[in-house]
FITI-753937 format. One record per residue (C-alpha): residue number from 1; residue in one letter; x, y, z. Coordinates in nm, 4 decimals, m for minus. Layout:
BEGIN
<NUM; 'A'; <X; Y; Z>>
...
end
This chain:
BEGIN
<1; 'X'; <28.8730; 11.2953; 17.0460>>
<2; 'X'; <28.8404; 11.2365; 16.6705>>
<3; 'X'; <28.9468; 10.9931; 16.4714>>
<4; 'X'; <29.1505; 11.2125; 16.2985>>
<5; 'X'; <29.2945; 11.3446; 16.6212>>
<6; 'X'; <29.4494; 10.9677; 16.6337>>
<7; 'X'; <29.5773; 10.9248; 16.3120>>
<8; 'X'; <29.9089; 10.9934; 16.1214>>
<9; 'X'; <29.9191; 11.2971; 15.9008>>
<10; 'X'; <29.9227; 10.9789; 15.6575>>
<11; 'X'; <29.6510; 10.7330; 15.5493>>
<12; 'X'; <29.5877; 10.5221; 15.8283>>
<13; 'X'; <29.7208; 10.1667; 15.7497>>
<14; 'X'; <29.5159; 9.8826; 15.7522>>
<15; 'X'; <29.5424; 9.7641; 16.0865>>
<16; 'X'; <29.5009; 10.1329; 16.2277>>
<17; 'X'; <29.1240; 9.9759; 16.1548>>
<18; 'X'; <29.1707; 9.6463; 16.2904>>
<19; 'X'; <29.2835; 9.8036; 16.6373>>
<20; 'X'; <28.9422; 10.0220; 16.6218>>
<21; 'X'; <28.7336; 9.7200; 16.5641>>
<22; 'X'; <28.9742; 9.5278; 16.8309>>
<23; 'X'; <28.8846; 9.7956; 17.1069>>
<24; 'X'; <28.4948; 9.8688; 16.9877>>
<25; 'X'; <28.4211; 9.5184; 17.0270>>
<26; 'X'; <28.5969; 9.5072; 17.4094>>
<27; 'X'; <28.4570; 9.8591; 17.4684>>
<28; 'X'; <28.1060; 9.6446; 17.3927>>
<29; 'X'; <28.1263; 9.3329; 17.5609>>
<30; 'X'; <28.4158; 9.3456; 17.8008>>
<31; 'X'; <28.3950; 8.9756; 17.8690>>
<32; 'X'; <28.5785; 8.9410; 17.5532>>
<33; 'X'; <28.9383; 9.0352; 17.7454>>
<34; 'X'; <28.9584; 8.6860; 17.8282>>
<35; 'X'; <28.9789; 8.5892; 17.4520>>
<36; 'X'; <29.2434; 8.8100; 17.3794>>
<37; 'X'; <29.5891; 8.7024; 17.4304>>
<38; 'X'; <29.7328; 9.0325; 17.3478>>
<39; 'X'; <30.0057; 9.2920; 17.5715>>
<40; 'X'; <29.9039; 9.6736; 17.5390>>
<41; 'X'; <30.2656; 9.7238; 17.3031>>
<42; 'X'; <30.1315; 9.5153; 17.0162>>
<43; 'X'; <29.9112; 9.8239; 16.9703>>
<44; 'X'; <30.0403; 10.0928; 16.6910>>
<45; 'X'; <29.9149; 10.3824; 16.8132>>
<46; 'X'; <29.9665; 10.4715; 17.1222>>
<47; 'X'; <29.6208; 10.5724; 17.2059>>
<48; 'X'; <29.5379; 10.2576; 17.1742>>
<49; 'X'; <29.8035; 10.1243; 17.3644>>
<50; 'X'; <29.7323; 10.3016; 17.6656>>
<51; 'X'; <29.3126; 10.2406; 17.6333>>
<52; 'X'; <29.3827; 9.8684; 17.5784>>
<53; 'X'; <29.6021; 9.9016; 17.9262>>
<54; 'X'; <29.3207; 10.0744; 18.0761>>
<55; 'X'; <29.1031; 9.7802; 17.9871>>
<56; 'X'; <29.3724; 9.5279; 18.1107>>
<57; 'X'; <29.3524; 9.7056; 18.4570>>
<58; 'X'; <28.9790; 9.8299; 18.5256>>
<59; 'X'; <28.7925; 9.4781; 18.6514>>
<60; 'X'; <28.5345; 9.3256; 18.3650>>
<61; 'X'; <28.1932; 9.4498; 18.5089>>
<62; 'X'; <27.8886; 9.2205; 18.5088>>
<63; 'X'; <27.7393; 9.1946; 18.1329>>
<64; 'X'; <27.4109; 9.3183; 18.2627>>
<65; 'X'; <27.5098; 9.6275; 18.4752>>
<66; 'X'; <27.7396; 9.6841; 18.1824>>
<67; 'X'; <27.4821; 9.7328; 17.8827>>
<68; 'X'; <27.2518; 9.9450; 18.1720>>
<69; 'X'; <27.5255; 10.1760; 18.2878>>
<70; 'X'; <27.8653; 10.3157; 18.1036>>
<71; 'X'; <28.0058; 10.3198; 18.4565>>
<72; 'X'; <28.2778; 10.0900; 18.2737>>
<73; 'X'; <28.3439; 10.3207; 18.0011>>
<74; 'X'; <28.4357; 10.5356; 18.2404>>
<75; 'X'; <28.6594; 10.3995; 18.4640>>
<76; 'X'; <28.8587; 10.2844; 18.1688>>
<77; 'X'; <28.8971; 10.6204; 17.9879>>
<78; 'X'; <29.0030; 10.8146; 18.3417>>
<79; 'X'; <29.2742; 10.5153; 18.3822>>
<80; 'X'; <29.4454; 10.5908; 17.9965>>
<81; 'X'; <29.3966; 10.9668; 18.0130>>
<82; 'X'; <29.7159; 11.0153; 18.1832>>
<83; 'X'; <29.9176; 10.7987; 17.9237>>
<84; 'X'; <29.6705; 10.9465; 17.6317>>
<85; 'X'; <29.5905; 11.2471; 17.8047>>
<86; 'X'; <29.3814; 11.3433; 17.3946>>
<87; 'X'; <29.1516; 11.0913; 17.4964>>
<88; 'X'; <28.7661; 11.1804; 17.5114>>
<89; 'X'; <28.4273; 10.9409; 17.5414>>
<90; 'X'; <28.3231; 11.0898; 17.2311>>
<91; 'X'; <28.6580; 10.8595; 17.0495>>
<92; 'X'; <28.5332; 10.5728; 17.2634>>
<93; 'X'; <28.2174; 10.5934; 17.1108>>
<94; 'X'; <28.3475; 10.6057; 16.7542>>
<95; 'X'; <28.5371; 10.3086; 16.8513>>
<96; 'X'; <28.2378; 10.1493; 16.9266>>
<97; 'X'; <28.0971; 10.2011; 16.5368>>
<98; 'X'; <28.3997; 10.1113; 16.3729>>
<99; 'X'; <28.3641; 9.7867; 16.5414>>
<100; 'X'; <28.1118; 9.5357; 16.2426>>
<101; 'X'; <28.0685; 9.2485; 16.4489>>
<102; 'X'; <28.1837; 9.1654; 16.8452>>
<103; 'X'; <28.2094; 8.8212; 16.7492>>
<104; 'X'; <28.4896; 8.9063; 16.5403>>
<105; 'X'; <28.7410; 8.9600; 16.8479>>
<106; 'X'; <28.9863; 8.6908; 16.7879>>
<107; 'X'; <29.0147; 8.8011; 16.4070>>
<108; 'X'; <29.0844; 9.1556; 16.5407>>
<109; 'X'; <29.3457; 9.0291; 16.7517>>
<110; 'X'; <29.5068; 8.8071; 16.5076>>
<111; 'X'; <29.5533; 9.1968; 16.2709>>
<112; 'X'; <29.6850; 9.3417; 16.5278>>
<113; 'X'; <29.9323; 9.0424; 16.6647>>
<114; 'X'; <30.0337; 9.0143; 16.2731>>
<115; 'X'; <30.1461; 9.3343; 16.2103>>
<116; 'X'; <30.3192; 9.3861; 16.5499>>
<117; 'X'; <30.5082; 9.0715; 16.4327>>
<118; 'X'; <30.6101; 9.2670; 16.1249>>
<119; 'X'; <30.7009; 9.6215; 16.3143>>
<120; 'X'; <30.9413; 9.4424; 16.5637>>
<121; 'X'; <31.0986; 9.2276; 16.2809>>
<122; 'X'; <31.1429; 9.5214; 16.0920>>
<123; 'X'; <31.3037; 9.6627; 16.4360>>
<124; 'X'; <31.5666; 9.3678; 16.4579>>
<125; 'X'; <31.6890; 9.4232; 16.1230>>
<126; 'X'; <31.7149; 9.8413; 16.1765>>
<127; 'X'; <31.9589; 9.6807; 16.4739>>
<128; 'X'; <32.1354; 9.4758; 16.2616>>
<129; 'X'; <32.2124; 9.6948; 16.0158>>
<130; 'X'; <32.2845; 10.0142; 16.2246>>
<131; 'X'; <32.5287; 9.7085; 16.4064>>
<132; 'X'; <32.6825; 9.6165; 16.0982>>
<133; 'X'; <32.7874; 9.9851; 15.9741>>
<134; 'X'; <32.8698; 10.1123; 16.2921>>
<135; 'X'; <33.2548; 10.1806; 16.3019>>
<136; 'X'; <33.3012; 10.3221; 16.6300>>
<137; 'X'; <33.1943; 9.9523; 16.7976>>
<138; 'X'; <33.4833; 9.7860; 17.0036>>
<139; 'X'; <33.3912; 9.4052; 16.8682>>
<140; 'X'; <33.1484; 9.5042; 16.5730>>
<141; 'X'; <33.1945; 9.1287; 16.4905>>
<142; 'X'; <33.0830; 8.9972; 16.7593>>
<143; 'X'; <32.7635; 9.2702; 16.8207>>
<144; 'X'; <32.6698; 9.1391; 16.4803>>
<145; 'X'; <32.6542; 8.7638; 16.5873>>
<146; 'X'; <32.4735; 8.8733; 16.8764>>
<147; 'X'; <32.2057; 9.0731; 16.6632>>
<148; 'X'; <32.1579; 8.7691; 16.4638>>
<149; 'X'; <32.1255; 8.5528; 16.7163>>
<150; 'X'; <31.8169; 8.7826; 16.8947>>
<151; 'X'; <31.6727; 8.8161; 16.5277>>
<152; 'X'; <31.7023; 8.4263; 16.4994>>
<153; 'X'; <31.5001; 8.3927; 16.8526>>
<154; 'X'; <31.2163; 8.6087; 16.7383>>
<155; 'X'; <31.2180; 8.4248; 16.4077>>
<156; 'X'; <31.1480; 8.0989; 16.6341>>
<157; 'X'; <30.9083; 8.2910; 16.8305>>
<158; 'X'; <30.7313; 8.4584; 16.5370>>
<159; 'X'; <30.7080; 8.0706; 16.3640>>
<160; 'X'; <30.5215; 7.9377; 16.6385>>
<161; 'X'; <30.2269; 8.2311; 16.6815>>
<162; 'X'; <30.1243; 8.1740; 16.3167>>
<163; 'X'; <30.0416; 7.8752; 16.0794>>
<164; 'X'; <30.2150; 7.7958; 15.7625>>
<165; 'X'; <30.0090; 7.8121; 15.4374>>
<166; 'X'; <30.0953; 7.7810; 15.0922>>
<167; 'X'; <30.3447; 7.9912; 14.8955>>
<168; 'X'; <30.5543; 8.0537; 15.2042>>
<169; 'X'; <30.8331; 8.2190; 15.0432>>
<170; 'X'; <30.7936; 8.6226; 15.0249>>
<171; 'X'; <30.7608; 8.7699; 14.6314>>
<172; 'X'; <30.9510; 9.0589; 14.7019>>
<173; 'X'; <31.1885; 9.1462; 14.4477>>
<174; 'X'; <31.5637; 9.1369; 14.6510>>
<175; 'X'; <31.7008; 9.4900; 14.7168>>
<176; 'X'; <32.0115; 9.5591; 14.5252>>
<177; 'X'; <32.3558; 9.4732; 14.7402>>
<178; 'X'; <32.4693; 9.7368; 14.9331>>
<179; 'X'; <32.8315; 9.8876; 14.8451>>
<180; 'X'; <33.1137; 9.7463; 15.0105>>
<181; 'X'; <33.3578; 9.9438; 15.2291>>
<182; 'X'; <33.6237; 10.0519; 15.0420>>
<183; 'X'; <33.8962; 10.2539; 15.0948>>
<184; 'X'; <34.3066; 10.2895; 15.1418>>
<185; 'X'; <34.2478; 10.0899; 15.4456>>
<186; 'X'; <34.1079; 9.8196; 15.2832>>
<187; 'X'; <34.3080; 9.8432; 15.0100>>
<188; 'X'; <34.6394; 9.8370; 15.2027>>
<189; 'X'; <34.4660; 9.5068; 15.4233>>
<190; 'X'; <34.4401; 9.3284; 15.1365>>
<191; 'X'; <34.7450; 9.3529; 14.9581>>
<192; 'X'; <34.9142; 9.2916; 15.3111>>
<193; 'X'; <34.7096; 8.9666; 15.2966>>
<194; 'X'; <34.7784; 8.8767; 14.9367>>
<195; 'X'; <35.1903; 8.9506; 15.0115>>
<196; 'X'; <35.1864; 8.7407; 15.3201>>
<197; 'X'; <35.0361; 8.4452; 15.1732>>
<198; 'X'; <35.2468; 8.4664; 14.9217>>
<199; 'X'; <35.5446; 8.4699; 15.1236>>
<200; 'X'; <35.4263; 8.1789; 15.3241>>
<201; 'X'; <35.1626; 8.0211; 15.1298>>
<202; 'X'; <35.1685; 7.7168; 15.3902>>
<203; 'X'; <34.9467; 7.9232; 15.5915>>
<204; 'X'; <34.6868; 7.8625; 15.2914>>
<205; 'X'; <34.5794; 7.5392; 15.3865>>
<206; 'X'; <34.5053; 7.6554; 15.7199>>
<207; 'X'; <34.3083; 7.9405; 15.5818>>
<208; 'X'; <34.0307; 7.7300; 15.4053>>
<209; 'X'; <33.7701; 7.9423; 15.6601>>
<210; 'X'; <33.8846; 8.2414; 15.3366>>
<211; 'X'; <33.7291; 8.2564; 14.9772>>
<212; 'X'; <33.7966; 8.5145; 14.7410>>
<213; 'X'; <33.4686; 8.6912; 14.7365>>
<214; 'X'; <33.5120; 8.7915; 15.0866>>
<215; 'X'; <33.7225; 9.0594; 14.9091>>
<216; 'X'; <33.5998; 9.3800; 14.8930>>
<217; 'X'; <33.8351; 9.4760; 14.5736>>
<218; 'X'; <33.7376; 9.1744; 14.3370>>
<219; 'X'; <34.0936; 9.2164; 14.1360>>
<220; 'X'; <34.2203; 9.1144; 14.5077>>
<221; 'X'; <34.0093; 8.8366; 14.5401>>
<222; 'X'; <34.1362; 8.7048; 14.1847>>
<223; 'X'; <34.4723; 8.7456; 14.2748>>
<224; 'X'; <34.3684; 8.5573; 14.5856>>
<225; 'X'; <34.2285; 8.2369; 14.3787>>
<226; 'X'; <34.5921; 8.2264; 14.2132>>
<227; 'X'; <34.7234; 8.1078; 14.5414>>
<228; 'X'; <34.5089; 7.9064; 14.6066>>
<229; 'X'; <34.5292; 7.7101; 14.2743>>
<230; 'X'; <34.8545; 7.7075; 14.3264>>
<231; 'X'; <34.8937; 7.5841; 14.6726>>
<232; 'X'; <34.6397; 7.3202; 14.5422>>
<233; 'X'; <34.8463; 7.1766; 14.2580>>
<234; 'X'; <35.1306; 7.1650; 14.5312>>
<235; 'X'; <35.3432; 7.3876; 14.2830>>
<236; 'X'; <35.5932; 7.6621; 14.3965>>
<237; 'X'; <35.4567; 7.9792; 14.5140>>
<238; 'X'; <35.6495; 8.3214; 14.5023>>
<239; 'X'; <35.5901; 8.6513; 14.3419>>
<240; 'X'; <35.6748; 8.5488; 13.9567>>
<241; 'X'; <35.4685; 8.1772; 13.9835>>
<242; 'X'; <35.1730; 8.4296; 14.1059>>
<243; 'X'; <35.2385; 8.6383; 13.8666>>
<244; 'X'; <35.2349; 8.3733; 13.5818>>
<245; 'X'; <34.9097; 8.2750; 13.7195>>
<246; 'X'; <34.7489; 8.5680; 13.7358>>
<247; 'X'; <34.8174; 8.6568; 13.3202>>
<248; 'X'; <34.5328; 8.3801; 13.2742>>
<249; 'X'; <34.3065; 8.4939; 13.5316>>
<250; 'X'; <34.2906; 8.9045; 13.5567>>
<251; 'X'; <34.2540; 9.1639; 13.2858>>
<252; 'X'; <34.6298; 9.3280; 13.2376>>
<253; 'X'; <34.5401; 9.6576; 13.4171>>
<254; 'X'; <34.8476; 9.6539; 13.6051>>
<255; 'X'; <35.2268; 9.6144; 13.5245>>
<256; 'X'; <35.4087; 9.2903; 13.5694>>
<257; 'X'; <35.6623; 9.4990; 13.8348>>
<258; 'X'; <35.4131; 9.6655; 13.9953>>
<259; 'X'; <35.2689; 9.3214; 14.1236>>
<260; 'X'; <35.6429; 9.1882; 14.1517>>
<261; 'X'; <35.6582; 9.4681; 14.3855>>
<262; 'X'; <35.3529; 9.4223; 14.5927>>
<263; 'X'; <35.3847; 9.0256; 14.6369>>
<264; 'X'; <35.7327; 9.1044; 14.7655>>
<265; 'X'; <35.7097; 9.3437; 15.0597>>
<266; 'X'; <35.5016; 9.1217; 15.3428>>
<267; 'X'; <35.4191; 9.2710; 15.7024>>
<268; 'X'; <35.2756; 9.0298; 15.9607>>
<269; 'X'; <35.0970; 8.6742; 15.8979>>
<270; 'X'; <34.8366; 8.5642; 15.6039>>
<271; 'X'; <34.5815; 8.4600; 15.9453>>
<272; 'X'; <34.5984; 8.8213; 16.0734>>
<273; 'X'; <34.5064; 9.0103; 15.7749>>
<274; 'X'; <34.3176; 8.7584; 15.6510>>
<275; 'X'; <34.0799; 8.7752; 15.9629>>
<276; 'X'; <34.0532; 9.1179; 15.8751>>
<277; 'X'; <33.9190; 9.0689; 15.5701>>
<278; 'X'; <33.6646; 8.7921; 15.6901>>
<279; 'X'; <33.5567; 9.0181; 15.9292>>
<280; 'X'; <33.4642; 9.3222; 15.6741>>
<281; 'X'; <33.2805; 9.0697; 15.4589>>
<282; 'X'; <33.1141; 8.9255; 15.7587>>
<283; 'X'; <33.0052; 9.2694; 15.8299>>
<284; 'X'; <32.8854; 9.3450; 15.4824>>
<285; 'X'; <32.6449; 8.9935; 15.4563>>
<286; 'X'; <32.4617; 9.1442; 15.7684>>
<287; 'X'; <32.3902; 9.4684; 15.6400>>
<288; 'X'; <32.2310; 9.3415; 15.3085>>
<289; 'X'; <32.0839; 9.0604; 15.5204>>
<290; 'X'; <31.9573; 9.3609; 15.7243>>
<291; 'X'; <31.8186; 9.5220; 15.3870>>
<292; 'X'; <31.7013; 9.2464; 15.2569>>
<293; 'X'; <31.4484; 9.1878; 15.5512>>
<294; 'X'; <31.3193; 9.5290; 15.5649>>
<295; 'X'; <31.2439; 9.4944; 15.2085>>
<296; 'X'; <30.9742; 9.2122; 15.3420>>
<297; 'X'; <30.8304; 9.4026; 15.6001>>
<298; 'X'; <30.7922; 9.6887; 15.3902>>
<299; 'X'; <30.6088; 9.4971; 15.1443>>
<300; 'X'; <30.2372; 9.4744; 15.2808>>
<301; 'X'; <30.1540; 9.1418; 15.0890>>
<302; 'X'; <30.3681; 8.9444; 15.2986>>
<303; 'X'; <30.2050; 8.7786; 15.5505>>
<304; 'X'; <30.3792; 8.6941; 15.8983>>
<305; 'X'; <30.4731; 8.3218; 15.7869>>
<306; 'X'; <30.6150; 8.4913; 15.4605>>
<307; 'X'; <30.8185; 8.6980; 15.6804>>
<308; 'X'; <30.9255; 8.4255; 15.9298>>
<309; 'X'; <31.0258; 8.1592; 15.6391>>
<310; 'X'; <31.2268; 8.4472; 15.3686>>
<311; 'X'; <31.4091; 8.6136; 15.6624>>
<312; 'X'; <31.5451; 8.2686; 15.7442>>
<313; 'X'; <31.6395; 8.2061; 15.3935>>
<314; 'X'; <31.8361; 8.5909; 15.3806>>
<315; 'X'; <31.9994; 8.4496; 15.6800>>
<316; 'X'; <32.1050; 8.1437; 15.5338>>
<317; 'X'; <32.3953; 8.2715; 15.3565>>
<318; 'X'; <32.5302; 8.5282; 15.6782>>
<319; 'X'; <32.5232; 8.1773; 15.8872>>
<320; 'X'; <32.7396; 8.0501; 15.6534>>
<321; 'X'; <32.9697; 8.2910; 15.6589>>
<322; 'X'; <32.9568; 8.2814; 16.0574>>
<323; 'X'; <33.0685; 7.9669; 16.0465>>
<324; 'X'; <33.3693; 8.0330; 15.8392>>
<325; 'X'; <33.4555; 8.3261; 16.0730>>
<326; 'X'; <33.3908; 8.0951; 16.3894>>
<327; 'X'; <33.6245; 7.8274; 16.2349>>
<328; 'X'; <33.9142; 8.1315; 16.1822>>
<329; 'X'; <33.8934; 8.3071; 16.5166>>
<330; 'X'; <33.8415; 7.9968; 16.7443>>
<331; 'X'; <34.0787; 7.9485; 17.0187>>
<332; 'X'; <34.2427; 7.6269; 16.9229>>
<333; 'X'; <34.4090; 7.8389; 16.6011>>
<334; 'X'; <34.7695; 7.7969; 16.6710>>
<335; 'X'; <34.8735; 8.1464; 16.7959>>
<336; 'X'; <34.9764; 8.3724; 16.5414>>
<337; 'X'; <35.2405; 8.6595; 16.5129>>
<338; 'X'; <35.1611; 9.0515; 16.5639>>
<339; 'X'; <35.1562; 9.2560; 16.1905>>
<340; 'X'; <35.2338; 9.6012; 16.1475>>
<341; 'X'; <34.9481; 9.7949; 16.1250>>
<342; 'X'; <35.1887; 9.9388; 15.7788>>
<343; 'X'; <35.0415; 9.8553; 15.4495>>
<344; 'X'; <35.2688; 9.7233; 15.1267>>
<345; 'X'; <35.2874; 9.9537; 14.8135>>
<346; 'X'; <34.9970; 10.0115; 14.5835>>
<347; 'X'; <34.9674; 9.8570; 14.2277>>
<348; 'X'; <35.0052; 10.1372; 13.9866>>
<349; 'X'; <34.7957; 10.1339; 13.6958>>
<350; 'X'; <34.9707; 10.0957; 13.3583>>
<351; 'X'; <35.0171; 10.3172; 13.0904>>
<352; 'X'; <34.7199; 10.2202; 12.9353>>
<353; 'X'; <34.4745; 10.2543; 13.2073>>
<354; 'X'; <34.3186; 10.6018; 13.3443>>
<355; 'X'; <34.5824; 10.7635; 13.5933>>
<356; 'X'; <34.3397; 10.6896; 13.8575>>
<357; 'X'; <34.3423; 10.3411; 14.0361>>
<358; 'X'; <34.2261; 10.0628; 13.8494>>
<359; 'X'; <33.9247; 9.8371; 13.9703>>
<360; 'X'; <33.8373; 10.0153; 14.2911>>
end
C-alpha cells in the first residue's frame, strides 16, 4: 500500500508523520515495544492502529534472526490485514524510511500520546456540548454535570502524562458566546419568575443561589436586580415600588401598565421558576464552555499542558455556576408548591418602540 493509500484526501497532519516514524522504528528494532507505553487507539489512522496491534500481539523475535530474516515482518502484517485488510509489505517498507533515527522511539511516542490527548479532549467537549443543546434529554441538567465531571477526570488524567512548562495558558483568541435560548417559553418563565417574586419577595433571600445574568432576556434580569435592591434595603415590594425602581434602572421601552400588569398576575412559587431559569443558564455556560475548548484543540500551537491548564480555567466559571444550581436544587430546600405550567401576560412595547417585542 502507498502512502497515499493511507492518508486523508487532506494534507496529512503532523503527527500522521510521527506515527510513520513511531512504527518504522518498531518495524526496525522490535525490542523497542518495551519502551513504548502506548494502546493501539492512540493511533489516528486506523492503519496504524491495527499494525501497531499486530505488533502488540506477534512475540518480539531475537534481534539477530530479526535483521537476517523478515519472518517478523511477516507475521505482523498477516495479523493487521484483517483489521487493515489495504495493508501491503511494500507500506511496511515505506514505514521503515520515514523512520530518521530508531533511537528516537520515545519522542515518537510522546507525538503520538500528545495529540491523542488533544483528539479525545476535543471528544469530551463534542459530548458536552451535543449534552447541553439536546432538548429531548429527561434530566439535561444533570447529563451536563455528569459530562463535566468525565471531562474533569481526563483533565486530571491528561495533567499527569505531561510536564508543565512555561506560558501554560493557551493564546487562543475566545470564541464568541453562543446565543442563548430564547423564545415564548422562556419569555413566559421569566416573567412568571419576576411576578412571583414580586408577590412574595420573602422567597428572595432564599434565592441568593439566582443572579440576574442567568437571564436569558437581559431587560428580565434588570427587572430582576430591582427586587433584589429592594428586598436588600428591607423596603416594601409590590408592583408600583418595582416599578419606581425600575424608571432608574431600564430604558422606558415599555409602558408603566404594561409592567403593572405583568408584576400582578403570579402562577406558582419564585423557587420553581426560578430553578428554571438557573437551569437554562446552567445549560448555556456548558455549551460555550464546550466551544470554548474545541477552540484549543483546534488550535495546533497548543500543546497538551496548554490544553489541560485553559480547559480548567473555561471550566472555572460553569463550576461556579454548578454550585449555585447544587445549592437551589438540594434536598434540604424546604418543599415548594406546584406552578402552572401557564405563563403571565407579555409586556407590550410602547408607542414609541417598533410593534415588534422590545429587547428579545
Amino acid at each position: 500500500m502507498e502512502d497515499t493509500e493511507l492518508a486523508d484526501a487532506h494534507p496529512p497532519a503532523p503527527v500522521h508523520y510521527a506515527e510513520q516514524a513511531l512504527l518504522g522504528a518498531l518495524l526496525l528494532e522490535p525490542a523497542r515495544l518495551s519502551e513504548v507505553a502506548l494502546a493501539p487507539e492512540h493511533f489516528a489512522d486506523h492503519a496504524h492502529h491495527a499494525l501497531y496491534a499486530a505488533m502488540r500481539t506477534a512475540p518480539v523475535p531475537d534481534p539477530e534472526q530479526h535483521h537476517r530474516s523478515p519472518v517478523w515482518l511477516s507475521r505482523v502484517l498477516e495479523a493487521a490485514r484483517p483489521q487493515a485488510p489495504g495493508l501491503t509489505a511494500s507500506y511496511l517498507h515505506t514505514l521503515v524510511q520515514r523512520c530518521p533515527w530508531p533511537g528516537h522511539t520515545a519522542a515518537y511516542a510522546r507525538m503520538v500520546e500528545a495529540d491523542y490527548a488533544r483528539r479525545t479532549l476535543r471528544e469530551h467537549a463534542d459530548r458536552l456540548a451535543q449534552s447541553a443543546t439536546d432538548v429531548s434529554l429527561p434530566d439535561p441538567a444533570g447529563t451536563v454535570l455528569a459530562q463535566c465531571d468525565a471531562l474533569s477526570r481526563f483533565l486530571e488524567t491528561l495533567s499527569g502524562r505531561f510536564a508543565p512548562h512555561p506560558g501554560s495558558l493557551p493564546r487562543t483568541p475566545p470564541p464568541a458566546p453562543g446565543p442563548r435560548t430564547t423564545g415564548d417559553e422562556v419569555w413566559d418563565e421569566e416573567r412568571a419568575l419576576l411576578a412571583c417574586a414580586t408577590a412574595q419577595p420573602s422567597g428572595l433571600r432564599r434565592m441568593r443561589w439566582l443572579q440576574p445574568d442567568d437571564f436569558a432576556l437581559p431587560r428580565h434580569g434588570k427587572l430582576f436586580q430591582c427586587l433584589i435592591s429592594l428586598a436588600h434595603r428591607e423596603e416594601p415590594v409590590d408592583a408600583v415600588t418595582v416599578l419606581w425602581e425600575a424608571q432608574h434602572q431600564l430604558n422606558p421601552d415599555f409602558t408603566p401598565a404594561d409592567l403593572i400588569e405583568l408584576l400582578s398576575t403570579p402562577v406558582g412559587t419564585p423557587e420553581h421558576w426560578g430553578e428554571k431559569v438557573l437551569q437554562r443558564a446552567l445549560l448555556a455556560q456548558a455549551h460555550n464552555t464546550a466551544l470554548r475548548i474545541r477552540s484549543f484543540t483546534d488550535d495546533p500551537a497548543n500543546t497538551p499542558h496548554q490544553l489541560a491548564t485553559g480547559s480548567r480555567r473555561a471550566l472555572a466559571d460553569l463550576t461556579a455556576l454548578r454550585i449555585r444550581w447544587q445549592r437551589a436544587t438540594q434536598p434540604s430546600t424546604a418543599s415548594r408548591s406546584p406552578a402552572v405550567p401557564r405563563a403571565g401576560p407579555r409586556l407590550r412595547a410602547a408607542p414609541a418602540a417598533p410593534p415588534s417585542r422590545v429587547s428579545r
